[in-house]
C-alpha positions as CSV (number, residue, x, y, z in Angstrom):
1,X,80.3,7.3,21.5
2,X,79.0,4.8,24.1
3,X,81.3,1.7,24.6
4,X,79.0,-0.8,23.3
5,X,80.0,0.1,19.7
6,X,83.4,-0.9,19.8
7,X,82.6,-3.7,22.0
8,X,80.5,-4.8,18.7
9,X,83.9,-5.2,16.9
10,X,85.9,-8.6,16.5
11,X,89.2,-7.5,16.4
12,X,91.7,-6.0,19.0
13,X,93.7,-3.8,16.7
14,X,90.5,-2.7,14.5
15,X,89.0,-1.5,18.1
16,X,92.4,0.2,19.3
17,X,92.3,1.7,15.3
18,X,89.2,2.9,15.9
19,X,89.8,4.2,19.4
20,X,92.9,6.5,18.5
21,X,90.4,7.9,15.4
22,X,87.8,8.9,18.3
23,X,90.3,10.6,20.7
24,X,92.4,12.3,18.2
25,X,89.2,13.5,15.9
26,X,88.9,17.2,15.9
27,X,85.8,18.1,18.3
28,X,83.9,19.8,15.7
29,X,84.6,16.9,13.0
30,X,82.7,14.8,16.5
31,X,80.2,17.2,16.6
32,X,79.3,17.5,12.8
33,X,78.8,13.4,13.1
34,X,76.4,13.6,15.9
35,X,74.7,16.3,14.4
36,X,74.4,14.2,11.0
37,X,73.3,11.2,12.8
38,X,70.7,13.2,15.4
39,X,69.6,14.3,12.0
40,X,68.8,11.1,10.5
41,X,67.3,9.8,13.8
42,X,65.1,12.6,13.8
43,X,64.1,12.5,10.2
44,X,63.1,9.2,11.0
45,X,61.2,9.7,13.9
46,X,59.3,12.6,11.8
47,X,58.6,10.1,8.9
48,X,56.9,7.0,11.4
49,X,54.8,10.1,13.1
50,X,53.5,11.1,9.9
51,X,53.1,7.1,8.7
52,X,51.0,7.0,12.5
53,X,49.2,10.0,12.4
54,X,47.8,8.9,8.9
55,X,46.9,5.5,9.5
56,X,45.4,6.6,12.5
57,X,43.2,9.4,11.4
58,X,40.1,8.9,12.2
59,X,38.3,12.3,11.6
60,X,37.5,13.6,15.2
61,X,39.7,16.3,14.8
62,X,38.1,17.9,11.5
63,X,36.1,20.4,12.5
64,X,38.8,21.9,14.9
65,X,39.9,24.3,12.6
66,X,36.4,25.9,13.4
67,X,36.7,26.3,17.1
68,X,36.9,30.5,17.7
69,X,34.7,33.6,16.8
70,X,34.1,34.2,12.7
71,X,32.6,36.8,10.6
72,X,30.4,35.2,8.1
73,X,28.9,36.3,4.9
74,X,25.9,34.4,3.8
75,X,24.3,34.9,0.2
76,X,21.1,32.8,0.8
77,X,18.3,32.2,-1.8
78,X,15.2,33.6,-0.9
79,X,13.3,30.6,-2.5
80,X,14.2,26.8,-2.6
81,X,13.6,24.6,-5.8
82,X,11.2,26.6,-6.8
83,X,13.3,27.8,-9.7
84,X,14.3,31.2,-8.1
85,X,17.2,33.6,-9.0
86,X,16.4,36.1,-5.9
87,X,19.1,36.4,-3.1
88,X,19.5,38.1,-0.2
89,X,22.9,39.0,1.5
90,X,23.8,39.9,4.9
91,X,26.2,39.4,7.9
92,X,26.5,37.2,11.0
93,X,28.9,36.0,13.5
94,X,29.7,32.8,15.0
95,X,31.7,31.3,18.0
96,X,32.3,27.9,17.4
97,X,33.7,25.8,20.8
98,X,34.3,22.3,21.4
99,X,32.0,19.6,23.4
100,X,33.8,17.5,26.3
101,X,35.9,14.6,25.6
102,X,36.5,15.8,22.2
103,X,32.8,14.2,20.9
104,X,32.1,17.2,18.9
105,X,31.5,21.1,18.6
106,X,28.9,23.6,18.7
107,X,28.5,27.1,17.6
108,X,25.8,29.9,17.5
109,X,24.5,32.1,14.5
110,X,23.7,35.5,15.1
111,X,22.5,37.7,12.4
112,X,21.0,40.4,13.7
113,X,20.6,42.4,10.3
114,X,18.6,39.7,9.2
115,X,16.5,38.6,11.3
116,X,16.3,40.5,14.6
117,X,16.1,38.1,17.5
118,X,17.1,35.3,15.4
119,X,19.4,33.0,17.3
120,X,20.8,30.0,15.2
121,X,22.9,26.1,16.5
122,X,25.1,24.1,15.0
123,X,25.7,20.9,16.7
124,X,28.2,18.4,15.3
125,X,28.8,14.9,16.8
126,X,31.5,12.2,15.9
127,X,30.5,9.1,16.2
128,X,34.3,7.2,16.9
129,X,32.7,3.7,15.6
130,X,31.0,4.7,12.2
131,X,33.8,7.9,12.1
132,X,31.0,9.8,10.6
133,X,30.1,13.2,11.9
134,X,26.3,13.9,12.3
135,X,25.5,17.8,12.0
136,X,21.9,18.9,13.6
137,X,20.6,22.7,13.1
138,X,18.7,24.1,16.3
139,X,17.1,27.7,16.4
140,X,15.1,29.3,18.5
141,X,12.1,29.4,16.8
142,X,11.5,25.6,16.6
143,X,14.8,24.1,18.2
144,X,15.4,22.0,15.5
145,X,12.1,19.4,16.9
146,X,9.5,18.2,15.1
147,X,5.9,18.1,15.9
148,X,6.6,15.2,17.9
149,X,9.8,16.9,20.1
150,X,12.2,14.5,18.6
151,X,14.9,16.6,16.8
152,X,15.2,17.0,12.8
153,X,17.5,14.6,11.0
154,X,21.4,15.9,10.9
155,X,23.4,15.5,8.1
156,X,26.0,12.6,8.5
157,X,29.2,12.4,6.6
158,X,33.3,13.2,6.8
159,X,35.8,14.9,5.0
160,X,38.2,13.3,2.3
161,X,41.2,15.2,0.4
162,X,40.1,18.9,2.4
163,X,36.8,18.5,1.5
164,X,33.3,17.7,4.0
165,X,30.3,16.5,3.0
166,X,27.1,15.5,4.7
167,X,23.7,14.5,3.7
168,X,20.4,13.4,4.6
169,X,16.7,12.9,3.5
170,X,14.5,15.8,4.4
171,X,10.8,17.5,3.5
172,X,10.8,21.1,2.0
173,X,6.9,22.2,1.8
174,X,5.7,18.6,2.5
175,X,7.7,16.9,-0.2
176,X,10.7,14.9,0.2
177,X,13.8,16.2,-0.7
178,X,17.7,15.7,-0.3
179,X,19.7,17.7,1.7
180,X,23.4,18.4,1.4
181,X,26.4,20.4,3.5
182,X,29.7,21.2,1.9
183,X,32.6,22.3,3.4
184,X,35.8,23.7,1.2
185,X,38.5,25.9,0.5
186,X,39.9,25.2,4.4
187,X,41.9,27.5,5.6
188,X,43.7,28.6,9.0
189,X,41.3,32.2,9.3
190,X,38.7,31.0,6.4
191,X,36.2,28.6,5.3
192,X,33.3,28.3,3.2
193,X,30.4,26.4,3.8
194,X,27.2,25.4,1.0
195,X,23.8,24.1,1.4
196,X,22.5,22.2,-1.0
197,X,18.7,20.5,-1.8
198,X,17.9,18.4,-4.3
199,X,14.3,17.2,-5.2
200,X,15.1,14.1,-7.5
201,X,17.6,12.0,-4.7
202,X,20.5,13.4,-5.7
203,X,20.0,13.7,-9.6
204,X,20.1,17.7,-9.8
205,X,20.9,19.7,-6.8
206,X,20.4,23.8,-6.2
207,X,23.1,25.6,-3.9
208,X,20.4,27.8,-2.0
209,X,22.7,29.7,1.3
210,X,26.9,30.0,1.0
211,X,28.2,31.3,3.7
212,X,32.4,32.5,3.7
213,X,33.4,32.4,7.5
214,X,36.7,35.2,8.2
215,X,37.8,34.3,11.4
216,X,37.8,37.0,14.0
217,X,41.3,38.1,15.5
């Protein structure tokens, strides 16, 4: 024990008491109290990290459970809101890797059984003032640009108890329309991921493509 602690006590027998109990303790009985307070002091320490870490969460590290390679099975519907039951199934893969100075993530989609050639992007950015994340989707048929070359509108949202989603207003066919990502059932080597449209601002909504990503070892 340092001597500051008995320093800390008033009187001179009490501190020679407490002495003799130091020096003629049994070194394990020492040991088992260092242990018991190292203990505390490290439950403690645990307890304020996890206090920090939640007040401090900010989102910028959600998507990091994607970074790697995945095998993804999509089950995509062949038409959108036009009251179709039709879907097509197939395989891809995907590498997800992260931007620098942790502003985001991108990832490709290859599904070569599908569509032959077919190179898909997903590019996520965190924005550290809003703490939203805005998702674009690139491709390389149009890379994600209007007529005009300015790129498509991303979906913007966050995640709350596990679960990420992200919205924004789009056209399908010329008519407006609501678009939705979901992401859920988060795990260490699995994920799923929904798209959503709805043609009424939210009112009804029709899941159209799930993918079910299996991370790759």
């Amino acid at each position: 024990m340092k001597q500051h602690h008995f320093e800390k006590t008033g009187n001179p027998a009490r501190r020679r008491t407490l002495k003799a109990i130091v020096v003629s303790a049994h070194p394990s009985c020492l040991l088992a109290v260092c242990k018991s307070m190292n203990l505390q002091q490290s439950n403690q320490i645990e307890m304020s990290a996890m206090q920090t870490n939640h007040h401090n969460h900010d989102g910028i590290h959600d998507f990091d459970f994607l970074i790697g390679h995945w095998r993804v099975e999509n089950r995509r519907l062949v038409k959108r809101l036009q009251d179709n039951h039709e879907w097509e199934t197939f395989e891809a893969t995907q590498y997800n890797q992260s931007l620098p100075a942790g502003i985001g993530n991108y990832d490709d989609f290859v599904a070569a059984s599908w569509r032959p050639g077919f190179v898909g992007m997903s590019l996520r950015l965190f924005n550290p003032q809003t703490r939203l994340w805005s998702i674009y989707w690139l491709d390389n048929q149009s890379a994600g640009l209007n007529a005009a070359g300015v790129l498509l509108p991303p979906v913007v949202g966050k995640f709350e108890n596990g679960i990420g989603v992200f919205e924004c207003d789009d056209e399908l066919d010329g008519k407006p329309i609501r678009v939705r990502y979901t992401w859920s059932d988060i795990q260490r080597d699995s994920a799923c991921w929904e798209q959503a449209m709805s043609p009424d601002q939210g009112k009804t909504w029709e899941m159209n493509w799930q993918m079910r990503f299996q991370r790759i070892a």
